[in-house]
LOROTI-849620 format. One record per residue (C-alpha): x, y, z; residue number from 1. Coordinates in nm, 4 decimals, m for minus. Layout:
# LOROTI-849620
X;Y;Z;NUM
...
END
This chain:
# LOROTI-849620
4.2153;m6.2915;1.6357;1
4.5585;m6.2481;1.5327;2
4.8403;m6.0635;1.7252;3
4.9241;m5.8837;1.3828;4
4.5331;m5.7500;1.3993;5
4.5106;m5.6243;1.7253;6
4.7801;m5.3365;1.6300;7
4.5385;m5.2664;1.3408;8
4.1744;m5.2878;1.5411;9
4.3698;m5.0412;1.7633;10
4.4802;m4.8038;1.4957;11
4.1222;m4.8073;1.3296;12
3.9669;m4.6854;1.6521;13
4.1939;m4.4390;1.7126;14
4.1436;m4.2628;1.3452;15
3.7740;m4.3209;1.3910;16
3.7797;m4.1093;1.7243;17
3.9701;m3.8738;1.5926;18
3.7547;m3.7969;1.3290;19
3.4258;m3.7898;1.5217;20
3.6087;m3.5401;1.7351;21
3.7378;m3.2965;1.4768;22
3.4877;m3.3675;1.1853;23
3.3263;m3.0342;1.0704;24
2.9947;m2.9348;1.2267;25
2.6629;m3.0332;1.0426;26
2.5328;m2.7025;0.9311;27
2.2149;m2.5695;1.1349;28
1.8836;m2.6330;1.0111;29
1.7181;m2.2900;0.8640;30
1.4780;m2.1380;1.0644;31
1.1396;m2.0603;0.8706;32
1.0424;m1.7308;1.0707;33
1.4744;m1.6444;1.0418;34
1.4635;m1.7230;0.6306;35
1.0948;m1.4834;0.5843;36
1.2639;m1.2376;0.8013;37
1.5615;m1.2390;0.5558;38
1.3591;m1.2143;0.2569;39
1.1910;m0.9016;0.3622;40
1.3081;m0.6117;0.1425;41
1.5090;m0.3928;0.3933;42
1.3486;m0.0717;0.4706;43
1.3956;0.2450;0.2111;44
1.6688;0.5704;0.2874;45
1.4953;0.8318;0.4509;46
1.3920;1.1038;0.2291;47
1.3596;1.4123;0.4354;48
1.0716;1.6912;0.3797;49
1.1518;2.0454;0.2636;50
1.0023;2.3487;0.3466;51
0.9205;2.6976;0.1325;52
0.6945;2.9672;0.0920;53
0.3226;2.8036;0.0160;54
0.2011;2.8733;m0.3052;55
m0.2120;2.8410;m0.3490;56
m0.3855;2.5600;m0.2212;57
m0.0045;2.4415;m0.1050;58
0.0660;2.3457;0.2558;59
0.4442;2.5000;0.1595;60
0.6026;2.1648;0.2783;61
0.7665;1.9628;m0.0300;62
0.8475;1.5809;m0.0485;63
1.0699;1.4975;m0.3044;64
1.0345;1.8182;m0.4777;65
0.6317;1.7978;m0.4420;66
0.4181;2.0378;m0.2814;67
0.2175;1.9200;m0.0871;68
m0.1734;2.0082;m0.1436;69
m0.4166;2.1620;0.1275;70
m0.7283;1.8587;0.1945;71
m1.0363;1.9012;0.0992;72
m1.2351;1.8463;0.4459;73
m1.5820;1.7271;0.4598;74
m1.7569;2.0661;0.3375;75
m1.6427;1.8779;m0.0051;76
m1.8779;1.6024;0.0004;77
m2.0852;1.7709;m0.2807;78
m1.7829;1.7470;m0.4728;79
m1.7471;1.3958;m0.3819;80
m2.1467;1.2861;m0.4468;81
m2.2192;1.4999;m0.7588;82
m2.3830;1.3668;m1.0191;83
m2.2077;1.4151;m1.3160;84
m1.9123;1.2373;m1.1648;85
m1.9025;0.9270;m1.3901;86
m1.9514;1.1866;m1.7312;87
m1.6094;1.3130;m1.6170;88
m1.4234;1.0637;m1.4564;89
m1.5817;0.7446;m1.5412;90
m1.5589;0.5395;m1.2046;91
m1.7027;0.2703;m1.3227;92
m1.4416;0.1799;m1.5672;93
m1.1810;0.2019;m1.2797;94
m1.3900;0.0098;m1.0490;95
m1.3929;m0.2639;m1.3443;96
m1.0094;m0.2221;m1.3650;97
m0.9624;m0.3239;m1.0045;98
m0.8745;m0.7207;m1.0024;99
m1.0133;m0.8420;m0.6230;100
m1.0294;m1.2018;m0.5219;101
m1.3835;m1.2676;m0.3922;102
m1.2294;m1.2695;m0.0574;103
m0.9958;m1.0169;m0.0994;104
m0.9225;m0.7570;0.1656;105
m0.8581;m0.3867;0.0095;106
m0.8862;m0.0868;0.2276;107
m1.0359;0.2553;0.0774;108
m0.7658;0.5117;0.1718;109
m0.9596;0.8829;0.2086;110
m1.2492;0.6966;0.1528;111
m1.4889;1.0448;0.2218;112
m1.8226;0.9506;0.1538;113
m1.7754;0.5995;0.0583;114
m1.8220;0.6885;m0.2964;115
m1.5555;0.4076;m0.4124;116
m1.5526;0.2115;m0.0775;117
m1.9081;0.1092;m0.1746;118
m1.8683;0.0653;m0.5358;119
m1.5880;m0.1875;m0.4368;120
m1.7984;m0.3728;m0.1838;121
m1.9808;m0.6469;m0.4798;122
m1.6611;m0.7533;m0.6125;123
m1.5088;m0.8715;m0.2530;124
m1.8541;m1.0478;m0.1276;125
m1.6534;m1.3248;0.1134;126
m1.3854;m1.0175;0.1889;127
m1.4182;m0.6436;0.3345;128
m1.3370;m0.2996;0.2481;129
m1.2077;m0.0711;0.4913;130
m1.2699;0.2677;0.4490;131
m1.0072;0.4791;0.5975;132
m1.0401;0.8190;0.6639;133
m0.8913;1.0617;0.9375;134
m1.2013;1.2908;0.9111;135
m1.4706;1.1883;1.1695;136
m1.7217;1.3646;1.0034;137
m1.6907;1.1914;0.6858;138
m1.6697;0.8113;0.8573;139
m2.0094;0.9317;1.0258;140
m2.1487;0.9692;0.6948;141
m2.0117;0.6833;0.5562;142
m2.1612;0.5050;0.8623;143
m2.5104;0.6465;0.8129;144
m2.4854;0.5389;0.4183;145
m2.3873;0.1762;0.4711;146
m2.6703;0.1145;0.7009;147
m2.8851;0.2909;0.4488;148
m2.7411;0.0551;0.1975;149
m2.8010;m0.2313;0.3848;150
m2.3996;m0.2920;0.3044;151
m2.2467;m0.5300;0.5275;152
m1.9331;m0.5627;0.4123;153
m1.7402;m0.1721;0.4489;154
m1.6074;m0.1107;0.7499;155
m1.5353;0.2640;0.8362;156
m1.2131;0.2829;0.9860;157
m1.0366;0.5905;1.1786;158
m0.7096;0.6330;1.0283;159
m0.4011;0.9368;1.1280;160
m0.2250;1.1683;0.9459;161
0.1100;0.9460;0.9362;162
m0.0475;0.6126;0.9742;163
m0.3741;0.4162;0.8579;164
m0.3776;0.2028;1.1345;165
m0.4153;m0.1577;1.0010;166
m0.2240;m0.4662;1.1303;167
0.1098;m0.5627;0.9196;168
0.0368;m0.8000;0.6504;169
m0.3511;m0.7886;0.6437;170
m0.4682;m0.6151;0.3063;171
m0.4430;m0.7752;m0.0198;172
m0.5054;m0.4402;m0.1848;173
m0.5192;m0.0811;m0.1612;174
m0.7157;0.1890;m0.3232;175
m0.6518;0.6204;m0.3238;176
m0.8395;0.7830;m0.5063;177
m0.7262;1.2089;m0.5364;178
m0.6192;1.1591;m0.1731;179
m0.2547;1.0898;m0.1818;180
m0.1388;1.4340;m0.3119;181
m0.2887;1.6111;0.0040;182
m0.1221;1.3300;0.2734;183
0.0472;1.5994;0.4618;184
0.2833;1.2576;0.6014;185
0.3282;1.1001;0.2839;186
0.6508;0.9258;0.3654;187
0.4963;0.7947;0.7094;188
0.1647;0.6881;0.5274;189
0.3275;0.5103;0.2428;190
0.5462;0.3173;0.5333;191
0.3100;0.2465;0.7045;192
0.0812;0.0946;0.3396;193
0.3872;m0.1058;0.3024;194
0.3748;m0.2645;0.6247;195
m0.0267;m0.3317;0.6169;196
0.0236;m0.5381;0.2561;197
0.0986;m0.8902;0.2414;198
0.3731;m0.9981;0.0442;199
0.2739;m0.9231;m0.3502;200
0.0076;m0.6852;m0.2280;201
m0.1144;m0.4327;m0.4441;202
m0.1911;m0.0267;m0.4619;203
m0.4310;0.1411;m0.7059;204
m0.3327;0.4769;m0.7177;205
m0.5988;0.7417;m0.8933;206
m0.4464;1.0648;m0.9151;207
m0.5812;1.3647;m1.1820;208
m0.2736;1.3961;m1.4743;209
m0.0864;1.6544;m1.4576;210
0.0738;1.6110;m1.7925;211
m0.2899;1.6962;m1.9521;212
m0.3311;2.0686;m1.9449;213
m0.6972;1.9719;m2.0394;214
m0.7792;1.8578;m1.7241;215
m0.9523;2.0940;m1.5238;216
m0.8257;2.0311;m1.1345;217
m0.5895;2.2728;m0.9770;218
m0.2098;2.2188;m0.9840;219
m0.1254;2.0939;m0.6925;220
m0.4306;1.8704;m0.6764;221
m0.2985;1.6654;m0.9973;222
0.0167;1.4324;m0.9874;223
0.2156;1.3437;m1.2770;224
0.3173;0.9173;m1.3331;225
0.6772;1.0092;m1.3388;226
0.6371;1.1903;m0.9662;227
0.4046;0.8993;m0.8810;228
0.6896;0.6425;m0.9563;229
0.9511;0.8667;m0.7962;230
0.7549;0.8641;m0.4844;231
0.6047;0.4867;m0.4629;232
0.9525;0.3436;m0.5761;233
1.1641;0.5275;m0.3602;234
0.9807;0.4141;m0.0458;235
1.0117;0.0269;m0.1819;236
0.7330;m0.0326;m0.3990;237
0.7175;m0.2010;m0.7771;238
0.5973;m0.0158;m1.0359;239
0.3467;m0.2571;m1.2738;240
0.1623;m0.0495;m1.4987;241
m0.0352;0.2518;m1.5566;242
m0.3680;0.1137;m1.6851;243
m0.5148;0.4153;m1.8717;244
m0.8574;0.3735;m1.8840;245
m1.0292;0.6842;m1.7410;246
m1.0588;1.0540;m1.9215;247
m0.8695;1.2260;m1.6329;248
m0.7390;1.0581;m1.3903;249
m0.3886;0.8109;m1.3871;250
m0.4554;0.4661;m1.2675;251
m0.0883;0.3060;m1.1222;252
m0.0544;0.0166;m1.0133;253
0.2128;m0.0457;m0.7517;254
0.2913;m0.3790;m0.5854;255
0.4652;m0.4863;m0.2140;256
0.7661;m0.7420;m0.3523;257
END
């Protein structure tokens, strides 16, 4: 080697170290549970309840303008089981509008007597229902009905007032039929729906219309779509569609993003 290199061998290390030393750091590889935990939608404002005189069949506590309605306990189930049921509200045809996987999981919020819990059951044979309720009474029967059935597949499930007690991310689907309007913790119950869905999870929402003067339910017992969406959209679900099928009820679909 040259003496007119070494100068130049020298000079090439020396910018080589240098730039090891101050070159810019590689960026961090993402974290899979950090990115999911990014992507999930950040939890709704508070909305606060209200409180006035209680009008009839009203609890006199208001969400989002709303009164909220007294429950029907068990001494209902006649209501629940009669027999002219499908003449007025034609379950069938919402039980047809209800798209399951085969495996799907879909719990049966104020399931009662099971009435829709076991109409569900043949269209998730390799999945479950579970049929929520907070009324013991009305799981007991449910209990006593499946095993009648020979039904293998609904599980009755003991719910609370501000919480239906299901692991995060574990139902594919959820179904409330007339039950929603009486959740006297409907801001805790629908946080607590939105934290049992997976991702994309669905909620079939049956409520009596209030915009139909024809229909023959009590006020505060009937829900209108635009108080629906209000309600469901404000606590950070989608709105997809109203489906329309059925002579007095609403059927909304709402989905997790």
């Amino acid at each position: 080697m040259s003496r007119t290199a070494v100068p130049l061998v020298v000079a090439l290390g020396i910018a080589i170290a240098t730039w090891m030393w101050f070159r810019p750091a590689a960026p961090p590889q993402d974290d899979p549970a950090e990115e999911a935990q990014a992507a999930e939608a950040p939890e709704p404002p508070v909305v606060e309840y209200t409180t006035g005189p209680a009008t009839p069949d009203g609890t006199g506590k208001f969400f989002h303008g709303r009164e909220i309605a007294q429950v029907m306990g068990h001494a209902g189930l006649g209501w629940l089981e009669r027999g002219n049921r499908e003449d007025e509200e034609a379950p069938s045809k919402a039980i047809a509008a209800i798209e399951l996987a085969p495996d799907a999981v879909i719990a049966d919020i104020g399931a009662g007597s099971g009435y829709y819990s076991f109409r569900l059951a043949p269209k998730v044979p390799a999945g479950k229902v579970i049929a929520v309720d907070i009324q013991p009474e009305m799981l007991d029967f449910l209990r006593e009905r499946a095993s009648e059935r020979e039904i293998r597949n609904v599980q009755p499930h003991l719910g609370a007032i501000d919480d239906i007690r299901v692991p995060p991310a574990t139902l594919d689907a959820v179904l409330m039929v007339d039950a929603y309007h009486e959740f006297s913790h409907p801001r805790e119950m629908l946080a607590s729906l939105r934290h049992a869905l997976k991702p994309g999870g669905r909620i079939f929402l049956l409520e009596y219309r209030a915009e139909d003067p024809r229909v023959p339910i009590k006020p505060l017992h009937k829900m209108t779509e635009a108080q629906a969406r209000l309600e469901f959209e404000s606590a950070g679900f989608r709105f997809v569609k109203n489906l329309r099928p059925l002579p007095w009820q609403h059927l909304l679909i709402f989905e997790k993003p």
